[in-house]
Backbone and ligand atoms as CSV (ligand in chain L), in Angstrom:
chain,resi,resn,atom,element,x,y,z
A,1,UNK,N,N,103.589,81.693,177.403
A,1,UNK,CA,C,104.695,81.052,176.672
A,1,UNK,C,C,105.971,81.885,176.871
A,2,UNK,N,N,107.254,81.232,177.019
A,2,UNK,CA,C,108.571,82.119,177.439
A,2,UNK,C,C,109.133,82.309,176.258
A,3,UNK,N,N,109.984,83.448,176.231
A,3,UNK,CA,C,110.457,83.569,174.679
A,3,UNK,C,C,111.039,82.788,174.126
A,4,UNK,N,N,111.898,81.977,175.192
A,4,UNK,CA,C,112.922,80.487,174.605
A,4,UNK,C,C,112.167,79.829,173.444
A,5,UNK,N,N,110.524,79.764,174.268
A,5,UNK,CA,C,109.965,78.404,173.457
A,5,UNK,C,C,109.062,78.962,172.154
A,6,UNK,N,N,109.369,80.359,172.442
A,6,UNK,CA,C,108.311,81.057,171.510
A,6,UNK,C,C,109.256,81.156,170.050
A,7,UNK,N,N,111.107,81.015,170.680
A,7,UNK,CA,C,111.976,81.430,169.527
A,7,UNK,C,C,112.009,79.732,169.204
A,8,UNK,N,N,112.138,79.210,169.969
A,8,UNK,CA,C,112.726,77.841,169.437
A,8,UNK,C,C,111.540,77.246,168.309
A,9,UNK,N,N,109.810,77.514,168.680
A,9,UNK,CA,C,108.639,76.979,167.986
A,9,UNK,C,C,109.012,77.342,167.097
A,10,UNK,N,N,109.512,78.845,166.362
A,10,UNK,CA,C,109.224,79.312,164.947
A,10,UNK,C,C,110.544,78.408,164.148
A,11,UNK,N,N,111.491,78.509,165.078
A,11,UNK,CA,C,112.748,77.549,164.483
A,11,UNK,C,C,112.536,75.934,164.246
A,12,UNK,N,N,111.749,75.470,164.961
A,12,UNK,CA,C,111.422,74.271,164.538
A,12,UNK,C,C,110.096,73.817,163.670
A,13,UNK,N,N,109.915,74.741,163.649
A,13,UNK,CA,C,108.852,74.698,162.354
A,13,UNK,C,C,109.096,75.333,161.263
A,14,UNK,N,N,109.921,76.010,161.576
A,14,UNK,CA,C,111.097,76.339,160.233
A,14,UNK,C,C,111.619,74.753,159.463
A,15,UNK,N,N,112.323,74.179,160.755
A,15,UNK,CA,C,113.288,73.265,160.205
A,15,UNK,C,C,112.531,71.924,159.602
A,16,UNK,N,N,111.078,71.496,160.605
A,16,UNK,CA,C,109.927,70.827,159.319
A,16,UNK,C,C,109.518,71.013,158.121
A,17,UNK,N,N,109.378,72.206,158.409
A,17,UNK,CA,C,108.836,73.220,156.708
A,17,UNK,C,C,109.920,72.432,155.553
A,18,UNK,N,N,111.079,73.205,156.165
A,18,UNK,CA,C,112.321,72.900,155.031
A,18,UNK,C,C,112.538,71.560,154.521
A,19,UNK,N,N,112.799,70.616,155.946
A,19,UNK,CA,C,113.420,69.460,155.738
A,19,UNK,C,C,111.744,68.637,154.487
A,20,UNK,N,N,110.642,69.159,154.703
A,20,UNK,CA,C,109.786,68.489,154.073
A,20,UNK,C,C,109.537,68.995,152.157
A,21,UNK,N,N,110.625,70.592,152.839
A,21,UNK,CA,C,110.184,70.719,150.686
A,21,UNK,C,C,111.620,69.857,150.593
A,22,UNK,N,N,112.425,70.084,151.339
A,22,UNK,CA,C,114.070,69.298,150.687
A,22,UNK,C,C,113.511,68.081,150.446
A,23,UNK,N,N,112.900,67.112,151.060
A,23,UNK,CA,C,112.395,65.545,150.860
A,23,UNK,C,C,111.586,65.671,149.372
A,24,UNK,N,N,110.431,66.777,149.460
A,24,UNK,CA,C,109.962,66.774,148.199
A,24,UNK,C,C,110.749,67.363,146.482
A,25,UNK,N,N,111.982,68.085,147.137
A,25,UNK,CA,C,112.522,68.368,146.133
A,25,UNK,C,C,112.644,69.674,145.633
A,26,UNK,N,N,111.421,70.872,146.456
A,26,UNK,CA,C,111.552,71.831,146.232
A,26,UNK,C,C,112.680,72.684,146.361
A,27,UNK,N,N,112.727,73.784,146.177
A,27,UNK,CA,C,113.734,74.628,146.788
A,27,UNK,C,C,114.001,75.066,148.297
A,28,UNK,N,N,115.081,75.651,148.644
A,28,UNK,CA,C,114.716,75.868,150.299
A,28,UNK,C,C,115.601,77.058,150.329
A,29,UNK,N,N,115.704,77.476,149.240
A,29,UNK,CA,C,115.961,79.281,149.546
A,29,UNK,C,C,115.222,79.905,149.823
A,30,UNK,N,N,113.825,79.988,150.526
A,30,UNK,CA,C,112.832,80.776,150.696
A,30,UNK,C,C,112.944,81.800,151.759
A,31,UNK,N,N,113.041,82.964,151.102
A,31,UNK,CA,C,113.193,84.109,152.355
A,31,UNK,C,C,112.159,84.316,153.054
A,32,UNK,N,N,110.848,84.054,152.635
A,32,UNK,CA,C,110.025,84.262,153.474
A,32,UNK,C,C,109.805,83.305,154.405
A,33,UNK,N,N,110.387,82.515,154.358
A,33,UNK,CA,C,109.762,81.141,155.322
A,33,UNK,C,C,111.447,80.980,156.569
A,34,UNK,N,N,112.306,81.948,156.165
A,34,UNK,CA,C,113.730,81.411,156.501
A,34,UNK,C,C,113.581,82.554,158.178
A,35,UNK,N,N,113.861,81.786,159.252
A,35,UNK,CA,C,114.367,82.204,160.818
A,35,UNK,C,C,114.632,83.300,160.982
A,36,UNK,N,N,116.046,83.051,160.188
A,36,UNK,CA,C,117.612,84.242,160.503
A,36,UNK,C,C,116.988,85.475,159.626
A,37,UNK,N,N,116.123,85.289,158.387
A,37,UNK,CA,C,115.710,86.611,157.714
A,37,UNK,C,C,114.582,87.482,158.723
A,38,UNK,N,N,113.572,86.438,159.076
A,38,UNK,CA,C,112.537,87.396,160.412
A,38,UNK,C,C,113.321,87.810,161.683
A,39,UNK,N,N,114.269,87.154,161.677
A,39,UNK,CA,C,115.081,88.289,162.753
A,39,UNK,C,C,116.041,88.916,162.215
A,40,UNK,N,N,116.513,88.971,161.216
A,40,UNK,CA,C,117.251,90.170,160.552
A,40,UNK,C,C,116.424,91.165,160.387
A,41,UNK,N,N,114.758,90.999,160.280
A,41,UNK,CA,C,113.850,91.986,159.912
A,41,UNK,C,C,113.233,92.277,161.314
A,42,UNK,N,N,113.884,92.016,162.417
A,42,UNK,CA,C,113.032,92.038,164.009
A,42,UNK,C,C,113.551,93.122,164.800
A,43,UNK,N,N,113.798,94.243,163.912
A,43,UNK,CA,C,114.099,95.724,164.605
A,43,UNK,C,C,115.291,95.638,165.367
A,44,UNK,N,N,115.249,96.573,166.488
A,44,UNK,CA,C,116.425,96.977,167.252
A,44,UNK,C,C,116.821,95.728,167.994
A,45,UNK,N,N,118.031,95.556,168.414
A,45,UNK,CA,C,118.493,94.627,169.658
A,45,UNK,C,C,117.685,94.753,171.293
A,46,UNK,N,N,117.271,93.465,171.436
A,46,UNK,CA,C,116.066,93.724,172.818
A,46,UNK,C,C,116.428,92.250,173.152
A,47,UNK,N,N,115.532,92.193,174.397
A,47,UNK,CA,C,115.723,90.621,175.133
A,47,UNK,C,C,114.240,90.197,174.478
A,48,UNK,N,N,113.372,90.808,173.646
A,48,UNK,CA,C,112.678,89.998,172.637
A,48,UNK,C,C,113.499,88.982,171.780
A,49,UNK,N,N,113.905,90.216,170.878
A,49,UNK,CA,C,114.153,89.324,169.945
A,49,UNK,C,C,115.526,88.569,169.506
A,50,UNK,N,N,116.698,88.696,171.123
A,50,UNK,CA,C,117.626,88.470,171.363
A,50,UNK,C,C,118.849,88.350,170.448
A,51,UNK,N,N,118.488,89.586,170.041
A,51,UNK,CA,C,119.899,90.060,169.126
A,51,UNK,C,C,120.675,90.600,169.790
A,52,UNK,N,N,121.774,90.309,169.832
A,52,UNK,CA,C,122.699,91.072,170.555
A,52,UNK,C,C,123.229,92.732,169.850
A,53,UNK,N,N,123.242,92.281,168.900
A,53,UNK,CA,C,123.985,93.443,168.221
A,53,UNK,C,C,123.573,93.171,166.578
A,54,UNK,N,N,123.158,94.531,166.050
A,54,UNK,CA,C,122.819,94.502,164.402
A,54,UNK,C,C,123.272,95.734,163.562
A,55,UNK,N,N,124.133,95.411,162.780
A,55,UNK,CA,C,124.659,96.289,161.144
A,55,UNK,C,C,124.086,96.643,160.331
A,56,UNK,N,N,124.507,97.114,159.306
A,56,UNK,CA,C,124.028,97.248,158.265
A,56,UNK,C,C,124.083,95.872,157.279
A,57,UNK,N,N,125.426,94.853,157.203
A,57,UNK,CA,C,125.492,93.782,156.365
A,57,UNK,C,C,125.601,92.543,157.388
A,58,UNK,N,N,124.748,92.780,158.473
A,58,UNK,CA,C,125.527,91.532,159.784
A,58,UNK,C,C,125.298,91.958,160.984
A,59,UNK,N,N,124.650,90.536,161.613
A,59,UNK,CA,C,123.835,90.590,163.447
A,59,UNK,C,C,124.399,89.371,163.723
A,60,UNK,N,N,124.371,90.010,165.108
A,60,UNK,CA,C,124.354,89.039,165.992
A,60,UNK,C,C,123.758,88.715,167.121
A,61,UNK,N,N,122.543,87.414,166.931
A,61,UNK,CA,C,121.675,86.764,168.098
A,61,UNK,C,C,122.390,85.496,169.078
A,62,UNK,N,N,121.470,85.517,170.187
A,62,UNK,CA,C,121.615,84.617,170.738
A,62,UNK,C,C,121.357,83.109,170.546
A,63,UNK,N,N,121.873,82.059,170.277
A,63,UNK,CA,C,121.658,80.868,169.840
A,63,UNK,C,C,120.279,80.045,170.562
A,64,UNK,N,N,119.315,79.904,170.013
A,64,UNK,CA,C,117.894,79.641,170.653
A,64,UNK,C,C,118.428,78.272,171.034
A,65,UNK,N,N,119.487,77.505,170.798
A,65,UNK,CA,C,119.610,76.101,171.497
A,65,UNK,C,C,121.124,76.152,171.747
A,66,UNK,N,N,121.197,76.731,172.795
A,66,UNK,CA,C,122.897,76.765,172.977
A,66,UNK,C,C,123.472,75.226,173.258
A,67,UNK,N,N,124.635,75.350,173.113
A,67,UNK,CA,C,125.530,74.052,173.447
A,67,UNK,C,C,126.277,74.890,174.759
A,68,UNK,N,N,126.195,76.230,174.874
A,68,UNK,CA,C,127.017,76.622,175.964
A,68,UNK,C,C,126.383,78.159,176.837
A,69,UNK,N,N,126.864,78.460,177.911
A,69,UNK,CA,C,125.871,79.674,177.697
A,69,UNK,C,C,126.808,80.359,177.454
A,70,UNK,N,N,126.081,82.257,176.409
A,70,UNK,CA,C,126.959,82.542,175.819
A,70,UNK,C,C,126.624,82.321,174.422
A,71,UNK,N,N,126.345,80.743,173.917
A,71,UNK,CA,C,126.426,80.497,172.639
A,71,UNK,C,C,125.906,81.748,171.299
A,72,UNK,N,N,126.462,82.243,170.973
A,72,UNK,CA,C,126.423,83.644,169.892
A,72,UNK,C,C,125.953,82.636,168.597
A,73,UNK,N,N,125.100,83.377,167.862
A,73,UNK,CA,C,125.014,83.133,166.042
A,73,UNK,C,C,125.509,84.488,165.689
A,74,UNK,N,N,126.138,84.760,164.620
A,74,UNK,CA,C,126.857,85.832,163.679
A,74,UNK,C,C,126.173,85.516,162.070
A,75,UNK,N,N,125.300,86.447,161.493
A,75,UNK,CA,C,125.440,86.090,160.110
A,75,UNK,C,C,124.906,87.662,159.661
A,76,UNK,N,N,124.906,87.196,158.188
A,76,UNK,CA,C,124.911,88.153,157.097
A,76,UNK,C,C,123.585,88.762,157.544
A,77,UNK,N,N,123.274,89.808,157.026
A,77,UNK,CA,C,121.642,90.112,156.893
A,77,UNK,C,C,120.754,89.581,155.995
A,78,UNK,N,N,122.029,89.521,154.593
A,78,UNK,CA,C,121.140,88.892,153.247
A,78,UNK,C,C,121.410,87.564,153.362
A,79,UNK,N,N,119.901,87.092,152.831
A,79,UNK,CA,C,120.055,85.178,153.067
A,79,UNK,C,C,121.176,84.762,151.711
A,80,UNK,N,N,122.036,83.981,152.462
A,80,UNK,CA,C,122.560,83.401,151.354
A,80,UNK,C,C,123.327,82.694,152.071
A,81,UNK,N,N,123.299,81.284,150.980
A,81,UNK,CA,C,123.472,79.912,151.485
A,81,UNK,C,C,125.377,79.528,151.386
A,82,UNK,N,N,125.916,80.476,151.087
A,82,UNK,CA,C,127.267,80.020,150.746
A,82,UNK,C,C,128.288,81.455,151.284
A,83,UNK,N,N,129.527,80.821,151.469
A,83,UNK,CA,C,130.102,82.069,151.836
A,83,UNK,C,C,130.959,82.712,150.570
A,84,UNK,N,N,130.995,82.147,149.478
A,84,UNK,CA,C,131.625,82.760,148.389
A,84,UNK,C,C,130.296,83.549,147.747
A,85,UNK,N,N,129.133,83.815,148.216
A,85,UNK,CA,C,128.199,84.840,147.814
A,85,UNK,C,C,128.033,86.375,148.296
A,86,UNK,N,N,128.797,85.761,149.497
A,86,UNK,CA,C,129.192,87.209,149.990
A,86,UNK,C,C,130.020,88.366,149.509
A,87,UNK,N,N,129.703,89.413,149.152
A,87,UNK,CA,C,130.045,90.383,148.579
A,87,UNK,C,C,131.104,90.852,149.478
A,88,UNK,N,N,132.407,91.369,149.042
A,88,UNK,CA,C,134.047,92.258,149.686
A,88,UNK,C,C,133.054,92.789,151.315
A,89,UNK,N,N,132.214,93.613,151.489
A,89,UNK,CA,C,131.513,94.495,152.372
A,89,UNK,C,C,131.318,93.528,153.365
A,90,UNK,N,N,130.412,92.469,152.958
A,90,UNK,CA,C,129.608,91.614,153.780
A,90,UNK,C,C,130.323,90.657,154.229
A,91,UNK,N,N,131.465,89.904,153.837
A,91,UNK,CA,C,132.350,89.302,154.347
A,91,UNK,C,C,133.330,90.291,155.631
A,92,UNK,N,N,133.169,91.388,155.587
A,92,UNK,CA,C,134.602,92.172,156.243
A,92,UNK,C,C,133.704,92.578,157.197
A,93,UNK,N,N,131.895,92.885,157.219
A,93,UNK,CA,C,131.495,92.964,158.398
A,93,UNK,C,C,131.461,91.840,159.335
A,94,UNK,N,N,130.987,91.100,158.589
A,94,UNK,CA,C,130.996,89.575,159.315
A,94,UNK,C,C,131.873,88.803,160.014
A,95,UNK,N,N,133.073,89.215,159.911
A,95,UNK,CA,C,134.196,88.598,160.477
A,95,UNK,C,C,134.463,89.845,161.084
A,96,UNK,N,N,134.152,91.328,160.983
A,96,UNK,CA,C,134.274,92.382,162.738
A,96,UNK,C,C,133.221,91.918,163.477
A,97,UNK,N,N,132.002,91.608,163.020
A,97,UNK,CA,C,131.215,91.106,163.843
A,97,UNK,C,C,131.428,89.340,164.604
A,98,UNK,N,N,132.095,88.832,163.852
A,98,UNK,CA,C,132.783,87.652,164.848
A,98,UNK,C,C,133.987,87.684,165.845
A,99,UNK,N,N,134.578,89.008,165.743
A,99,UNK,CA,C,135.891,89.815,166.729
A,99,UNK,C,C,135.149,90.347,167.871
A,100,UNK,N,N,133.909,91.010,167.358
A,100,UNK,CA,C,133.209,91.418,168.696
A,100,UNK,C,C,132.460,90.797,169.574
A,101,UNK,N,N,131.896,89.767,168.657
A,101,UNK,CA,C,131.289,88.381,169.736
A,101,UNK,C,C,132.630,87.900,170.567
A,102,UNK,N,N,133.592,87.525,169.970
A,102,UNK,CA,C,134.845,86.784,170.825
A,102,UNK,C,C,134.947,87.988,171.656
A,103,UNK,N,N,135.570,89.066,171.801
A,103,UNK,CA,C,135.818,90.548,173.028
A,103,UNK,C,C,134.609,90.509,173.815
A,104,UNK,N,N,133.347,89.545,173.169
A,104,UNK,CA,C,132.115,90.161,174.072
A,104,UNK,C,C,132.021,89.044,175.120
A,105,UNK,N,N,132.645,87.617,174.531
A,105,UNK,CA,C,132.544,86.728,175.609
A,105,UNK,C,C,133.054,86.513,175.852
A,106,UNK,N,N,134.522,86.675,175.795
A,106,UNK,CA,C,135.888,86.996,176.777
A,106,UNK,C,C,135.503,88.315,178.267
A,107,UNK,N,N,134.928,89.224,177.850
A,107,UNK,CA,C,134.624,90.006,178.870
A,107,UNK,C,C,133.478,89.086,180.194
A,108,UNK,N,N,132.644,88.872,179.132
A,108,UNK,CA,C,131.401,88.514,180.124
A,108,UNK,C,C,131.706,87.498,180.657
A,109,UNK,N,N,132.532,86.371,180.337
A,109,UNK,CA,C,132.316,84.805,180.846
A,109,UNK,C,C,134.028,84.392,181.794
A,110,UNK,N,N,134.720,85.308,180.783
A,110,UNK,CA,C,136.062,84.924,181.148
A,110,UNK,C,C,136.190,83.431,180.953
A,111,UNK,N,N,135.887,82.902,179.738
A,111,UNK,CA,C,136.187,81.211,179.613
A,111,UNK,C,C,137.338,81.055,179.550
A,112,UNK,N,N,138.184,79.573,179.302
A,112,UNK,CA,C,139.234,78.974,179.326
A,112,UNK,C,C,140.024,79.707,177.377
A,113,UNK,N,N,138.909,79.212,176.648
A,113,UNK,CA,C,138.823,79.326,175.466
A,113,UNK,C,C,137.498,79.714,174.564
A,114,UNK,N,N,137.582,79.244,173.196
A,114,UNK,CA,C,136.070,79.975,172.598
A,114,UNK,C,C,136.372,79.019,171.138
A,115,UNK,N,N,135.240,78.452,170.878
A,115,UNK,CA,C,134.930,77.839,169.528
A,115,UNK,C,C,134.547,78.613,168.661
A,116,UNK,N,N,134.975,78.796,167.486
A,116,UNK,CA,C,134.688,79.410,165.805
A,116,UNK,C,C,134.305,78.728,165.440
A,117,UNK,N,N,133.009,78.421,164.131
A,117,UNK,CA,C,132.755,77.884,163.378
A,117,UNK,C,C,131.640,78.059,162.565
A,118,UNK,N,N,131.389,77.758,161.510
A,118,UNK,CA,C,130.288,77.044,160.869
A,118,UNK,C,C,130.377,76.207,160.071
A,119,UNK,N,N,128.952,75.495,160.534
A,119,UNK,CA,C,128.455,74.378,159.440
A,119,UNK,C,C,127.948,74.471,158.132
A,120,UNK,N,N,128.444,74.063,157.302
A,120,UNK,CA,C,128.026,74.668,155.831
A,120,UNK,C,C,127.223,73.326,154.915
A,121,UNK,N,N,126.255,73.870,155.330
A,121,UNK,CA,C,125.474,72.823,154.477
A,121,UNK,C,C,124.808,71.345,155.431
A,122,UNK,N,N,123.866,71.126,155.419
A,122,UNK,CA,C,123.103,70.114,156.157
A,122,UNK,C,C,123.897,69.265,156.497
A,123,UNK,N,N,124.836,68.621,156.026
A,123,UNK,CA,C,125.431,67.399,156.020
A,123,UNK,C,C,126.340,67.317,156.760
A,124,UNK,N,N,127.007,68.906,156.766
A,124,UNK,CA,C,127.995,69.043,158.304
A,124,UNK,C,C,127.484,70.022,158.936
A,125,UNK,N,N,125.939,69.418,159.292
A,125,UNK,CA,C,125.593,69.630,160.801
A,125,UNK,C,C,124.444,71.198,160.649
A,126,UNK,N,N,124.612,71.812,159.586
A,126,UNK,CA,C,123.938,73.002,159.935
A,126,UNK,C,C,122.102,72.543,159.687
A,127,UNK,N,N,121.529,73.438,161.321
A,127,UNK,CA,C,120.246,72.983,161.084
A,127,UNK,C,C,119.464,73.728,160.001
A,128,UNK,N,N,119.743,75.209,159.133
A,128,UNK,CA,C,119.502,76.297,158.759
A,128,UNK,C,C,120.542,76.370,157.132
A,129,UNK,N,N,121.191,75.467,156.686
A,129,UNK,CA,C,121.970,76.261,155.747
A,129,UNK,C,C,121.285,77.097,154.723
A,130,UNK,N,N,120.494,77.243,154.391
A,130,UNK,CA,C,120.053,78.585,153.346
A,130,UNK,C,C,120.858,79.502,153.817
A,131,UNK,N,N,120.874,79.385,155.277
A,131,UNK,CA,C,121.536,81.053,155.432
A,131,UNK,C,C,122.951,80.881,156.592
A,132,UNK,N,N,123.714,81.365,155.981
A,132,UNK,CA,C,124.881,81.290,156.567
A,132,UNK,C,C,125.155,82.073,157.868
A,133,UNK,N,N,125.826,81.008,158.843
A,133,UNK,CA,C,125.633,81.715,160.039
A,133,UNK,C,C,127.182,80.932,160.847
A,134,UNK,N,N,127.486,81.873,161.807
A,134,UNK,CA,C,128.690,81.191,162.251
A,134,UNK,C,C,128.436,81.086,163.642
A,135,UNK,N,N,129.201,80.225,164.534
A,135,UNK,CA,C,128.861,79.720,165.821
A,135,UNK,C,C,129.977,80.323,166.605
A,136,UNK,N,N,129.953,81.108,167.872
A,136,UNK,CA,C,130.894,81.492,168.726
A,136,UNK,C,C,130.629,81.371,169.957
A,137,UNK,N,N,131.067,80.466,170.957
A,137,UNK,CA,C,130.876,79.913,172.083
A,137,UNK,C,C,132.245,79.995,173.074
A,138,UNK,N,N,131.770,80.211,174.277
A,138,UNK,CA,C,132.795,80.005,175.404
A,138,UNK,C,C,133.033,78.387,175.313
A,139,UNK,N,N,133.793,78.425,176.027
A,139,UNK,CA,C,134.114,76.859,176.484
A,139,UNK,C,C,135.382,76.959,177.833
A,140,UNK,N,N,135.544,75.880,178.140
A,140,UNK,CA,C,136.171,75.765,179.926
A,140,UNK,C,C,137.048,74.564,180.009
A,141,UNK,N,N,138.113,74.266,180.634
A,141,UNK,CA,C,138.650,73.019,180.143
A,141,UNK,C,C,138.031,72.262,181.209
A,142,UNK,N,N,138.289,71.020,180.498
A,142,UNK,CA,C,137.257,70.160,181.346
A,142,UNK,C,C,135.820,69.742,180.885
A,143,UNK,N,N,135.594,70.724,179.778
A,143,UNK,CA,C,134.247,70.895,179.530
A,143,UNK,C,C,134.317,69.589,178.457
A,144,UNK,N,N,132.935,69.210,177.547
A,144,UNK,CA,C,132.815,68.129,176.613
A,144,UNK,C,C,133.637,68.945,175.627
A,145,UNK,N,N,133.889,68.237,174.868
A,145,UNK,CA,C,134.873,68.759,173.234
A,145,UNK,C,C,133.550,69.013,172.554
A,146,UNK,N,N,133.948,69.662,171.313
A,146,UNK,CA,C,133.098,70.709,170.373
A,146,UNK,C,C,132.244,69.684,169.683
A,147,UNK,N,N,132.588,68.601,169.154
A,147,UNK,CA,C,131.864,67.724,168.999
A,147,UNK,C,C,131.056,66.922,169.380
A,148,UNK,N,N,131.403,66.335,170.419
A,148,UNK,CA,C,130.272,65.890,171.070
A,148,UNK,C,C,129.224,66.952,172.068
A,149,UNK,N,N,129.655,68.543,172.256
A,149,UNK,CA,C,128.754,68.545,172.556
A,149,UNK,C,C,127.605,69.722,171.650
A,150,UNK,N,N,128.242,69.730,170.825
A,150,UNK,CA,C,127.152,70.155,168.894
A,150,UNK,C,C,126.063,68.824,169.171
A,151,UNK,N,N,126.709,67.579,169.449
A,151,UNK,CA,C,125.335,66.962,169.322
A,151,UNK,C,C,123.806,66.431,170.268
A,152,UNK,N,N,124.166,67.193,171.017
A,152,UNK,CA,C,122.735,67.201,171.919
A,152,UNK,C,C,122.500,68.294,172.622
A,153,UNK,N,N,121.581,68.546,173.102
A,153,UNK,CA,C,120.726,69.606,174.166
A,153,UNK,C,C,121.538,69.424,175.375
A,154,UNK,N,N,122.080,70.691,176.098
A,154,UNK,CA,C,122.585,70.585,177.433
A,154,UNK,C,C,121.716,71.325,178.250
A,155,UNK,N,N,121.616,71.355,179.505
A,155,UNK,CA,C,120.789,72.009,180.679
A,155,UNK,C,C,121.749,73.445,180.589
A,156,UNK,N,N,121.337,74.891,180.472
A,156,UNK,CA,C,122.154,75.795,180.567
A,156,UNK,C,C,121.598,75.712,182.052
A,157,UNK,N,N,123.253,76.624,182.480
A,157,UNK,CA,C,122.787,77.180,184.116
A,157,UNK,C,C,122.577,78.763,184.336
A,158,UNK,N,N,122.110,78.823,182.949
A,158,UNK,CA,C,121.580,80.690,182.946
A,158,UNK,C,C,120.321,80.629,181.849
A,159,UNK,N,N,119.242,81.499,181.623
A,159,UNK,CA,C,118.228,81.677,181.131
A,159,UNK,C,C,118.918,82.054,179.570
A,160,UNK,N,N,118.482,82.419,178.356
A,160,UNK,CA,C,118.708,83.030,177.268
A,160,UNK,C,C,118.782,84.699,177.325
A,161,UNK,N,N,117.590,85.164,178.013
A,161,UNK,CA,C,117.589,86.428,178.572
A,161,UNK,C,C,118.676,87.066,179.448
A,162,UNK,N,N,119.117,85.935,180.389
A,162,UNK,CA,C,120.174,86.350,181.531
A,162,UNK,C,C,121.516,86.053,180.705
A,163,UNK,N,N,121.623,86.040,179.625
A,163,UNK,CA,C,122.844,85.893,178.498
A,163,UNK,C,C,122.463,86.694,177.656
A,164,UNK,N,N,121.524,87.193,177.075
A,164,UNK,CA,C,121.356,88.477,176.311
A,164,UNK,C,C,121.652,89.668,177.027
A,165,UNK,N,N,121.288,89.785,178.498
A,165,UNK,CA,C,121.852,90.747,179.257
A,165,UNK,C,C,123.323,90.963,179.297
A,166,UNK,N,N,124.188,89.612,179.638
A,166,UNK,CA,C,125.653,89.544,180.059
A,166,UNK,C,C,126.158,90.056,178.594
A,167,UNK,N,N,125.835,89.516,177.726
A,167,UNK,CA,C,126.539,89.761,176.207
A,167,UNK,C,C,126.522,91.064,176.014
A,168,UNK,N,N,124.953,91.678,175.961
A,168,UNK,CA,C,124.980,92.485,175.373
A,168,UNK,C,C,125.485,93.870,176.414
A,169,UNK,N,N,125.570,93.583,177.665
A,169,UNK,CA,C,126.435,94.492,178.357
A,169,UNK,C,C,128.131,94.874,177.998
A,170,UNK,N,N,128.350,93.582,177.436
A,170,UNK,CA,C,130.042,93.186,177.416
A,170,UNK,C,C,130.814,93.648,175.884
A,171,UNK,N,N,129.535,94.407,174.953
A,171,UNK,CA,C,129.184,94.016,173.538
A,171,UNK,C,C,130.655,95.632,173.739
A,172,UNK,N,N,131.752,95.617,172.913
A,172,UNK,CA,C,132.465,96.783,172.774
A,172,UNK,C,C,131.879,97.328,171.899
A,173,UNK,N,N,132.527,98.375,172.271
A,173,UNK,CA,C,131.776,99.982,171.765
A,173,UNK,C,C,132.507,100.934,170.948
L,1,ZN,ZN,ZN,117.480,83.872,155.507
């Protein structure tokens, strides 16, 4: 099994798990059952467990379903579903850690431009909201717009690994 499908299985059986207590009504703050917390808890940065880079309040992995290659996740360490939960600390790492994803894929990709964002909350789009996470992607002109292409699977023309390499070479220091 390749790590793509080994990261993407636990994520999509994450996102059954959830979407089936949300249908039943339960809660879906569960840290033990939540993605972004087993890789906040997945040790050093490696082409395992394709973190690019990890803090003390804030990491940053590689997006197990990119829309681009490149595609970065940025979030907190502690699960939490909102960004007004974030404590003065954890907000001010989180946004150096979204300065260094942008310097990291400006170096490595040299794109046209670069998308910011997150989705907050199921409804605009996030597959994961328990835990807050932000999206940082190259982009090229010419390329699909941010919207249409958030909504489907594209063919990358690089591996996840061969983008954990480029990133995390490009990662400033
Ligand atoms: Zn979490």
């Amino acid at each position: 099994m390749s790590l793509e499908n080994l990261w993407a299985g636990w994520r999509s059986e994450y996102i059954a798990e959830a979407t089936a207590r949300e249908r039943s009504g339960a809660l879906t703050h569960d840290v033990e059952s939540c993605v972004f917390c087993r890789l906040a808890g997945s040790g050093a940065p490696s082409e395992d467990n394709l973190v690019v880079w990890r803090g003390e309040c804030a990491f940053v992995v590689m997006n197990a379903y990119p829309y681009a290659s490149g595609h970065l996740l940025v979030m907190p360490v502690r699960h939490v579903d909102a960004l007004g939960e974030l404590a003065p600390g954890e907000s001010a790492a989180l946004w150096s850690a979204v300065q260094d994803s942008v310097a990291a894929l400006e170096a490595a990709y040299q794109p046209d431009g670069l998308n910011v964002g997150a989705n907050l909350g199921r409804a605009a789009g996030a597959g994961l909201p328990a835990h807050v996470h932000f999206h940082v992607l190259p982009r090229w002109s010419g390329d699909t717009n941010f919207m249409s292409s958030v909504a489907g699977t594209r063919v990358m023309p690089e591996t996840l690994a061969q983008a954990w390499k480029k990133v995390s070479g490009a990662w400033p220091t």
